[in-house]
N, C-alpha and C positions, 0 to 999 in steps of 0.2 A: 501380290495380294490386292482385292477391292476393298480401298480403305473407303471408300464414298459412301459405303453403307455404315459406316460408322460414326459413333458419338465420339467428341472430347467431355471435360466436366465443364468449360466454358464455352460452347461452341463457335458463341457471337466473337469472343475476342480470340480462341485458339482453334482454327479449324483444324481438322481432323488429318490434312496434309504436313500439317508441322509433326505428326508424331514418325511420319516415316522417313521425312528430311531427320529429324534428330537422331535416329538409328542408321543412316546411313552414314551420316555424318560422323557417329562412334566408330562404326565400322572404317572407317576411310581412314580417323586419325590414329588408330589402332594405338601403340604405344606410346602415341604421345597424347590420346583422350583424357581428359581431366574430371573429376567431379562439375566442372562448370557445364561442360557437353550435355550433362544429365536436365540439367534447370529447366528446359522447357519441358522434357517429360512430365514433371513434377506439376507441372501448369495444364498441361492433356489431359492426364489419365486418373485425375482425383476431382471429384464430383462437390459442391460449394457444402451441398446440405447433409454429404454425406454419400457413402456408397464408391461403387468405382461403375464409370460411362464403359460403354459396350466396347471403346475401343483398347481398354485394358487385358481383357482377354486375348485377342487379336495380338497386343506385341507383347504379350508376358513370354512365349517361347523365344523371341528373337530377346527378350533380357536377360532370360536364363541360359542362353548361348554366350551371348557377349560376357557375364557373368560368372562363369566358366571360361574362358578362353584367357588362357597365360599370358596371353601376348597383347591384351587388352591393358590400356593405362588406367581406366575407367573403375576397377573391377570390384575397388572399397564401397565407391557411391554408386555401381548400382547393385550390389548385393543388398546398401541400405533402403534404395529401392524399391526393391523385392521386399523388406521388413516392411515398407512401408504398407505399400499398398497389400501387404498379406491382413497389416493393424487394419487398415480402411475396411479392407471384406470381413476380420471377423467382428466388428463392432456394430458393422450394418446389419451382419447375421443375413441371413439366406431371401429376405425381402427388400436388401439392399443392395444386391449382388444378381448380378447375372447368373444363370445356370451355365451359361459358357465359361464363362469365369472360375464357378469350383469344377468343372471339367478340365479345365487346361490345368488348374494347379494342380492337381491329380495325373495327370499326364505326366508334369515337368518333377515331380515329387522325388525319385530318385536320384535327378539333376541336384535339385535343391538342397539335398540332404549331405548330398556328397562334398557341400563346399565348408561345412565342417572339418574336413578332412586335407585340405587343399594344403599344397605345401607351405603357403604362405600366411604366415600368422594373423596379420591383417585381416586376410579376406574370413579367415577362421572366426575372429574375433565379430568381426561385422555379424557374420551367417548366424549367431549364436540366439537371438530372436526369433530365428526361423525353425527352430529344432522343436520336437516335443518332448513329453518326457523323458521317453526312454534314450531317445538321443541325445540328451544331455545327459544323463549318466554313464553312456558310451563312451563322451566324449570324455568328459572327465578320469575317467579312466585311462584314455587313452593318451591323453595331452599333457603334454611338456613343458610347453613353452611358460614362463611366470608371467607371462603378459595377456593370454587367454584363460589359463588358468582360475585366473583372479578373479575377473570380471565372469566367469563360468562359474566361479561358487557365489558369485552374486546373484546371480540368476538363479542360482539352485532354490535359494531359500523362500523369495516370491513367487516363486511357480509353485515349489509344494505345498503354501500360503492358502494360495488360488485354486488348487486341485482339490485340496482339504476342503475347502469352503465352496467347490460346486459339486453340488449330487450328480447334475448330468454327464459330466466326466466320466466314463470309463465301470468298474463295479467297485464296491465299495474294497475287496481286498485290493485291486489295483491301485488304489490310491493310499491307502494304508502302507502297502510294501512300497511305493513310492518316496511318501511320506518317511519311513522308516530309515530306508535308503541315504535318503539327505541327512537326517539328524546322523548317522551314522558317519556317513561326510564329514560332518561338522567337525564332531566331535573327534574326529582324528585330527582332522586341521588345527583343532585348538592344542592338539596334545601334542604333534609331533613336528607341525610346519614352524616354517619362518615366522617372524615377529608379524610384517605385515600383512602377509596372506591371514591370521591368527585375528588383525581388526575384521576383514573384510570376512572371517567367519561370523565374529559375533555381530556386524550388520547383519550379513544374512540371515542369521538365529533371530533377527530382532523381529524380522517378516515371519516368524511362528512363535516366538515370545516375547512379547516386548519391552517385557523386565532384564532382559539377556544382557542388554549393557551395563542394568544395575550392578545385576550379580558379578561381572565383567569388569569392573571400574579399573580396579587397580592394573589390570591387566593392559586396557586403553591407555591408562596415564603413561606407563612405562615405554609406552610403543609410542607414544605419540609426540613426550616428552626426552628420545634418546638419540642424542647428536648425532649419531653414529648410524641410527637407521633413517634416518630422516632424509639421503639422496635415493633410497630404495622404494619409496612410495612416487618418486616422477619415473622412474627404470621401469615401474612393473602396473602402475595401477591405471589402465587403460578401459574405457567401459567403450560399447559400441553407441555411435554415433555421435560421438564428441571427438570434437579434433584432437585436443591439447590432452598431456596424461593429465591427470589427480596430483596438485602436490599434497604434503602433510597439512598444510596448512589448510586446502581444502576439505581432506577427511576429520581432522580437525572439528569443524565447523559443522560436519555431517553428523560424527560422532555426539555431538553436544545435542542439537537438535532432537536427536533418537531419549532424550532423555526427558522433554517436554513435559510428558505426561506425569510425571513427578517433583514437581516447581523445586522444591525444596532438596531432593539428589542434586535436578538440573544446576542450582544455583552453585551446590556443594563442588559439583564436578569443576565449572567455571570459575571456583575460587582455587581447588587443589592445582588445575591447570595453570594459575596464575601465579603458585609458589613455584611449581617446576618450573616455570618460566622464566622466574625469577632466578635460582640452582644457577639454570646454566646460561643468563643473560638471551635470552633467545627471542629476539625481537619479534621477528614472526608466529611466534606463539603469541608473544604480546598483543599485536594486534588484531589474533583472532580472540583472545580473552576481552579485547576488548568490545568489540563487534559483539559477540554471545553474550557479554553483561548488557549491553545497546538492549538488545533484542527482549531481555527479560524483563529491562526497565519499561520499555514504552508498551508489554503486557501487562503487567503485575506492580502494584505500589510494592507489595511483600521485598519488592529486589532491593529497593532503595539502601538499607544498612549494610548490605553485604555491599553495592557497586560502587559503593559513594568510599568507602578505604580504598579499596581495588584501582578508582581512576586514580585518587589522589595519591597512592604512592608508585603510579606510572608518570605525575606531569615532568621529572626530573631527568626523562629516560634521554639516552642521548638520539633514540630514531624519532623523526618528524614528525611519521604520521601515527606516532604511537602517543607523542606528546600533543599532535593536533584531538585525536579521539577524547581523552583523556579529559582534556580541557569542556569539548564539547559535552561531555557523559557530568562534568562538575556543574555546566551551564543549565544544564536539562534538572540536575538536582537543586537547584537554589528552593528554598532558601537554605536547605538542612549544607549546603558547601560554605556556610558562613566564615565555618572555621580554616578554609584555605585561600582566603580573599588576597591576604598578602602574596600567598605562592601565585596567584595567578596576576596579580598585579604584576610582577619581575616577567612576567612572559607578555605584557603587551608589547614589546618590540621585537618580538621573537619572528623572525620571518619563515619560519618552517612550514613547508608544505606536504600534502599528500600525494607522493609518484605511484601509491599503489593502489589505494581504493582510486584515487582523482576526486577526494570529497575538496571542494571547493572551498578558497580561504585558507587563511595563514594561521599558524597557533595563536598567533596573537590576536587574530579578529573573531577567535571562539573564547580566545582569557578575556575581549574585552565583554563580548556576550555576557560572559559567566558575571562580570562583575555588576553589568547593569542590571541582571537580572534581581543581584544581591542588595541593590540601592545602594551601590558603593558608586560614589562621582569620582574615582580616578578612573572608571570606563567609558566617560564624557567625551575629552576631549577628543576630537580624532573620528568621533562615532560614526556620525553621520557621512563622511569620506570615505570608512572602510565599509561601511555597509553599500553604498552607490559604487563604489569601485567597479566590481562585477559587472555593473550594467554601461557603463561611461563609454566603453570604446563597440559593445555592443549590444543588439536588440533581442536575444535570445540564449535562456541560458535551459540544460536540461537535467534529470536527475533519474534517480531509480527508485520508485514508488516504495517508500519502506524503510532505506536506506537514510543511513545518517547524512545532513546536509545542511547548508549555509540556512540558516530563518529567513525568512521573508523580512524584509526591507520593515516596510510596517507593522508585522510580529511585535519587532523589538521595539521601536517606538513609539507604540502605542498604548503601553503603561508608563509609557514617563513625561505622563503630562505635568509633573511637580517642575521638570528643570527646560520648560520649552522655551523661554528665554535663554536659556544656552543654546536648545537646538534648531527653532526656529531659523534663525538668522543665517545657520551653515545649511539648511534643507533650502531655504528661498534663494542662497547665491547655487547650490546645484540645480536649481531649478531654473535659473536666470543662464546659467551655464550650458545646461542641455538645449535650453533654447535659440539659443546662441551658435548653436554649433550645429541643430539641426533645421533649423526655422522651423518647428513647430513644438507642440507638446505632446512629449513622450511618456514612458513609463513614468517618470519621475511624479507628473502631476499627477497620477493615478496616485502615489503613494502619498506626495504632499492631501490629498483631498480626504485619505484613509486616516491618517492622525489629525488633520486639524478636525473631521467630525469626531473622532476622539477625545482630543483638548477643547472642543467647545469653546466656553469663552476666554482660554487664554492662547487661544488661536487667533486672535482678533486681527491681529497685524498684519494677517493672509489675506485681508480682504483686499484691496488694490488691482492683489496679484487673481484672485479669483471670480473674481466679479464678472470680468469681460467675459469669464467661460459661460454662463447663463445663455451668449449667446450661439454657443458651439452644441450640437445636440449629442455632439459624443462625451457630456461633462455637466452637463447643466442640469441633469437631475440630482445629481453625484454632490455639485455646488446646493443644491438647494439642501440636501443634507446637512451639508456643512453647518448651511445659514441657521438654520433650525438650533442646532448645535450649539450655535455660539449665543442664542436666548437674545435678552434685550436690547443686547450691544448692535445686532446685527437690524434694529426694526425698520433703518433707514434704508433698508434693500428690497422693502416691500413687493414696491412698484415695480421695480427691477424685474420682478421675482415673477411677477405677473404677465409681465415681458416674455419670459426665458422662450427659446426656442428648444421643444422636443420634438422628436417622431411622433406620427399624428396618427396615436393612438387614444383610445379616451381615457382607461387608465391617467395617460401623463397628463394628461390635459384637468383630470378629478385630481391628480396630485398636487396638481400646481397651483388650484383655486385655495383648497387646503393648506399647504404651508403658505401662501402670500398672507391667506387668515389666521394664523397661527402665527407668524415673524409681526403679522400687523395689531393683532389684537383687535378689539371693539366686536362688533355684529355685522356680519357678513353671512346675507342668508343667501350667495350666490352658492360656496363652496356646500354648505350644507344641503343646497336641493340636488345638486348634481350629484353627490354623493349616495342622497335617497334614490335619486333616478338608475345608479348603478347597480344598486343594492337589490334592487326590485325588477333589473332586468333578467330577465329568465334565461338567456341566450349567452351572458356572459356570467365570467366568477366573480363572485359575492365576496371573495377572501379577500381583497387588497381594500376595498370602499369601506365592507365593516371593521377591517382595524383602524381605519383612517373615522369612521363615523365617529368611534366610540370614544373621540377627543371632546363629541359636541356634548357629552352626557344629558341632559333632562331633555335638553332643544331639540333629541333626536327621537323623541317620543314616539311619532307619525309610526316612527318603523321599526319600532319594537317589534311587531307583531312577525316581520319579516326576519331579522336576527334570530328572532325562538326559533324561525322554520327551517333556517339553517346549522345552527349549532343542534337541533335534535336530527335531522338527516344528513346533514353531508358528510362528504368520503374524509373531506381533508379540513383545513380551519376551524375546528369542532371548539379546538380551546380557546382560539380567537373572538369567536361568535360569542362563545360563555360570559367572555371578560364584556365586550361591547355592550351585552344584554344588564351585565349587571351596571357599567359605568351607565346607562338610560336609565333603568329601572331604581338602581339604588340599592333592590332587594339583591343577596348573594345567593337564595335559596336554589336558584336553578342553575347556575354556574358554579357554584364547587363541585354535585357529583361529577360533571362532565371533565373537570379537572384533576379531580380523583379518579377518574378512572384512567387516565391519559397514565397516571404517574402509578396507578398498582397493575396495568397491565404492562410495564417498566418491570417487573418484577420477574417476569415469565421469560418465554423467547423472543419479544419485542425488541429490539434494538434501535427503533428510530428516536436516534439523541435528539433531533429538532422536535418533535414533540415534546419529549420530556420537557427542555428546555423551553417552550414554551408554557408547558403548564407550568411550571418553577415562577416563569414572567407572572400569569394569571394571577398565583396566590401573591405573590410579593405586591402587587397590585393593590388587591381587593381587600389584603390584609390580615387575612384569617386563613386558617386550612383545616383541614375534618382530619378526624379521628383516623380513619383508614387510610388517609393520601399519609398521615404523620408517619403510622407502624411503616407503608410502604417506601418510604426515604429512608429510614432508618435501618432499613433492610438492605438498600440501594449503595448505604453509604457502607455497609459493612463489606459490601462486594471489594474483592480483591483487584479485578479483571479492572483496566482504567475504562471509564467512561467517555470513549471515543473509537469511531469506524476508523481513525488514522491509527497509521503502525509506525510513523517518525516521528521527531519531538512535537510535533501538535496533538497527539496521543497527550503527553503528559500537560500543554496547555490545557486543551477540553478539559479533562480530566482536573486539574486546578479550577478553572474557571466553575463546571458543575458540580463540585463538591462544595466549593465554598457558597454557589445559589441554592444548594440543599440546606447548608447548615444556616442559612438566613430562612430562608421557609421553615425550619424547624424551629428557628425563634419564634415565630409570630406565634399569638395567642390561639387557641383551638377552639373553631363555633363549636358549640355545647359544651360550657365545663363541666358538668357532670361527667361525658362521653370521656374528656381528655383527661381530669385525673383518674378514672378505671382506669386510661391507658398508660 
């Protein structure tokens, strides 16, 4: 073959000679070729932005050979392959695909079809993405094995989903008798098969009704719930292109999910699950009961009464990672976990960990969580040591977006600025410690800088320790923070402050005139021209100068005119501008609608929480709020859905922190009373 006239999908880094050394290479290791042989193919013959490069065509006949030939080691991964790059051509559709390309598939078609049928269950399994309709009704019919079987009535149910729902498929009786076909599948499967083949019907039913598991429930609990069938779901539940089978406990988890769209089944399903689990002590159900309550909590406030019993009478279970969940799901619930303060007190020395999720931390550093969270000071002692533990011997820790997991360091401490005399003292010898140990400053001072601007001025005693950083430029804006923070006590760092070393941007350079005027007090018309000067630069953004203006109020008169022009045009800082224009002007008349409208377009599809949250700042500010920002909070607040784009326990922070800046904006009094008592 002339491969020279061909493409890879990265050409610069995979020339077009790597794809015939990797078939050659198949070919030569024959039975002893591995799935690993395949990996550079996968790097050739798939295109970044989409499509398959010209030289897919060219070796699809030499894959469909190798992919067929018995005597290949090879023959699972590259059947999936073939699935692969068949998903790549038909997504790009015929403008992203070579015309040589649907010609060879078309050629090799017969090839292809046949490996359905191959003796070996595997390669069957694998091919089952590659079949069409009617060849998956063949096969089914035809197949034996509970191991293809299975994962073929999976496939049954999304494909006659997807046929149903394209016109351009075939004629409209085609898809009808298709259609027909599967339900008819099913519906045997439900009546006359095995327990598990019986769940993996009613998923598939779920791909053409998606109530199927409602109506199904009791049927799932028994299957799901029964010691006895519970080694038959890793024996049989194999899906193509996943190594490992399916346990229970991941169908489990699958099964629950499918119920989403009905919060209230969902929650029902994940409580009945937790008495079966209960029956027959089945730890494993536990802690997918648990994980599935996780999951509704940091969606829906609604979950809270149903998860908040559920953890609490798993903290006593005797598996670790059932009583670490547990702990954490009570942590997540404060304050309503008031009433199990005690039980999670007797687990701060519980040293159990998680060998199965690997969610990170001991029961007892999520019972000590739970307590601090409660305002209980027997979660004090110890805190600040369990919480740096994780980071002490290393610089890198990782997680799963979504997933339950350890809080951030300064999460936790940062609402307990009431007992910083207890923890100051243990946060600065860790801090003294890692410095110690690494000659320099690590995460730690990132965390120390995050609470003491938190604690403000009863952070005071940090000063010594932060001071020097002013002149570090990876810290000294971070510190001027701080200094702000801690108000009067800190006025003696002025000069300091005016010192600091940052990146020589002007930004920091406008920042830093401003807090030395602000830590210094008096009249300082340096910060305030430069300020003007940024404000009114056309070239750069206006957002960071006018939050920072709108400290000088009346003083900042000159540039009123410049504030209007931005809070009525710009993309972004719109509520920032509002607030600046009113602290200059004094008048609120032209910043509340712009605020109002931040928080009832909050009502719709919007989802950017940092607006919200800023217009929330603006009224809390300015003191008043109009008739329509009120009705649209009071709408915002009725939402079930938590207020936050996170899906792990910082879902349920945001979610706290802006509900409780809602119901302080709903305090404030409403400009026009006339307008607010109609409302």
């Amino acid at each position: 073959m002339d491969w020279s006239r061909l493409r890879t999908g990265v050409p610069e880094h995979h020339p077009v000679k790597e794809v015939p050394r990797a078939l050659r290479r198949l070919v030569r290791r024959g039975p002893a070729a591995t799935g690993e042989d395949c990996y550079p193919l996968y790097s050739c013959l798939f295109a970044p932005a989409g499509g398959l490069p010209s030289a897919a065509a060219t070796a699809l006949p030499f894959l469909t050979a190798l992919a067929c030939d018995p005597a290949n080691g090879a023959r699972v991964a590259l059947v999936e392959l073939l699935g692969a790059l068949d998903g790549a051509a038909r997504e790009a559709g015929d403008e992203g695909t070579h015309a040589a390309w649907r010609e060879e598939w078309r050629r090799q078609g017969d090839k292809i079809t046949a490996l359905l049928a191959d003796p070996a269950p595997s390669v069957r399994r694998a091919a089952l993405p590659l079949a069409d309709d009617d060849a998956l009704l063949r096969r089914w019919n035809a197949e034996t094995d509970p191991a293809v079987r299975l994962p073929l009535l999976l496939a049954l149910g999304p494909r006659a989903a997807s046929t149903a729902g394209a016109p351009g498929t075939g004629s409209d009786g085609g898809r009808r008798r298709f259609a027909g076909a599967v339900e008819a599948v099913l519906s045997q499967v439900l009546r006359d098969d095995e327990p598990v083949m019986k769940v993996a019907a009613v998923i598939a039913r779920a791909s053409l009704d998606r109530d199927a598991p409602l109506r199904h429930a009791d049927l799932l609990l028994d299957v799901l719930a029964d010691p006895a069938v519970r080694p038959r779901f890793e024996r049989i539940w194999w899906l193509p292109d996943v190594e490992m089978p399916f346990t229970r406990d991941d169908v489990a988890a699958w099964v629950s999910g499918l119920l989403d769209h009905v919060p209230p089944a969902a929650l029902s399903f994940v409580t009945r699950l937790a008495e079966a689990a209960e029956r027959t002590a089945d730890d494993g159900l536990r802690r997918i009961v648990l994980d599935e309550a996780w999951r509704h909590l940091v969606l829906r406030r609604s979950a809270a009464p149903t998860v908040l019993p559920l953890a609490a009478r798993l903290l006593d279970c005797a598996d670790d990672c059932v009583r670490l969940k547990a702990a954490h799901l009570l942590a997540m619930l404060a304050p309503d976990s008031g009433p199990y303060a005690d039980r999670l007190a007797a687990l701060l020395d519980d040293p159990g960990t998680d060998e199965i999720s690997w969610i990170e931390g001991t029961v007892g550093d999520f019972a000590r969580w739970a307590l601090v969270r409660l305002g209980d000071p027997r979660g004090l002692p110890g805190l600040v040591e369990s919480l740096w533990a994780p980071h002490r011997e290393q610089f890198g820790r990782s997680w799963v977006e979504g997933d339950p997991r350890r809080p951030e360091m300064h999460e936790v401490l940062a609402p307990l600025r009431e007992h910083a005399d207890v923890l100051l003292p243990a946060l600065l010898e860790e801090v003294r410690q890692d410095h110690e140990r690494h000659g320099d400053h690590g995460e730690i001072m990132g965390t120390l800088l995050h609470v003491a601007g938190e604690w403000g001025p009863d952070a005071l005693s940090v000063l010594p320790v932060v001071l020097p950083l002013l002149k570090d430029t990876r810290y000294s804006l971070r510190v001027v923070d701080v200094l702000l923070a801690m108000g009067p006590g800190a006025a003696s760092t002025a000069s300091a402050v005016r010192d600091a070393a940052v990146l020589d941007h002007p930004g920091n350079h406008h920042r830093i005139a401003w807090a030395a005027w602000r830590i210094a007090g008096g009249d300082d018309g340096t910060a305030l021209r430069l300020l003007g000067e940024a404000v009114h630069d056309e070239h750069a953004s206006p957002y960071g100068p006018i939050h920072l203006l709108s400290d000088f109020g009346p003083a900042a008169a000159a540039h009123a005119g410049r504030v209007r022009e931005v809070m009525e045009n710009a993309e972004y800082g719109r509520a920032t501008a509002a607030v600046a224009l009113w602290a200059i002007t004094g008048d609120p008349g032209a910043a509340l609608p712009v605020l109002e409208q931040a928080v009832v377009r909050f009502t719709g599809d919007d989802d950017r929480y940092g607006d919200l949250a800023e217009a929330l700042r603006g009224f809390l500010r300015i003191g008043t709020v109009t008739p329509a920002a009120r009705r649209a909070l009071r709408f915002i607040a009725a939402r079930d859905l938590r207020l936050s784009h996170h899906r792990d326990y910082r879902a349920v922070l945001d979610d706290q922190e802006l509900r409780s800046a809602i119901a302080a904006v709903l305090a404030l009094p409403c400009r026009g009373v006339a307008d607010c008592d109609a409302d």
